[in-house]
Legacy VTK file of the C-alpha trace (Angstrom):
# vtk DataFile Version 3.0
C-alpha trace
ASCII
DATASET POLYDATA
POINTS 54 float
-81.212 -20.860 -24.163
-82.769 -23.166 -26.744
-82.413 -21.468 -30.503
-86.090 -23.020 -31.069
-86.902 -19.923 -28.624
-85.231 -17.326 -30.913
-88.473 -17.124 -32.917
-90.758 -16.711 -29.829
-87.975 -14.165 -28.459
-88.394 -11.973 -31.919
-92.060 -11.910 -31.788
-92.744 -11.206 -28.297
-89.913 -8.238 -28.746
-91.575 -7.055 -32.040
-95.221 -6.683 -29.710
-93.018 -5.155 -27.055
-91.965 -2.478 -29.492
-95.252 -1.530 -30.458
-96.664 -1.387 -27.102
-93.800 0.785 -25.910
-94.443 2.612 -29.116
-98.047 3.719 -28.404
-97.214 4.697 -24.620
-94.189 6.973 -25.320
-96.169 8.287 -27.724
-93.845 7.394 -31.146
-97.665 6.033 -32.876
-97.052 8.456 -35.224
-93.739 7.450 -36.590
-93.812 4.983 -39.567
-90.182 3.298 -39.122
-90.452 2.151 -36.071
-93.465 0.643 -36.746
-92.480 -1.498 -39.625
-89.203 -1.833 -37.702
-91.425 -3.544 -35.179
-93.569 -5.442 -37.910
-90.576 -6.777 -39.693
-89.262 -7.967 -36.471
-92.488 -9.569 -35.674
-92.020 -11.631 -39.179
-88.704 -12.850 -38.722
-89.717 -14.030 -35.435
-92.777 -16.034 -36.876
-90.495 -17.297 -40.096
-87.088 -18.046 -37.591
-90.095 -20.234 -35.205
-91.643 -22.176 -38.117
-88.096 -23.069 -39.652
-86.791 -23.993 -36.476
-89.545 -26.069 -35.504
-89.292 -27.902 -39.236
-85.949 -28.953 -38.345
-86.144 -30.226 -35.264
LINES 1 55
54 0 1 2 3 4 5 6 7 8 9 10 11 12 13 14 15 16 17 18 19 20 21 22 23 24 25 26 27 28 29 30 31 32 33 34 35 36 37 38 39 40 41 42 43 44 45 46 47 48 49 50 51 52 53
């Protein structure tokens, strides 16, 4: 696995999350939302750094 993937790994994880979120019913919760959200960030930050560097 390419790191320049890590990014792209972090945000498709963070959408994951929130989709799993609303079917098992955890909407409601506020942590694992912005558990999620704050995933979904690093991912997009981790891919645009990455992608400066290479």
């Amino acid at each position: 696995m390419k790191k320049q993937n890590l990014g792209i790994i972090l945000i498709v994880l963070g959408a994951l999350m929130l989709i799993l979120s609303y079917f098992a019913d955890l909407v409601d919760y506020n942590f694992y939302n912005i558990g999620a959200l704050l995933i979904i960030i690093a991912g997009i930050v981790t891919h645009i750094v990455m992608t400066k560097r290479s």
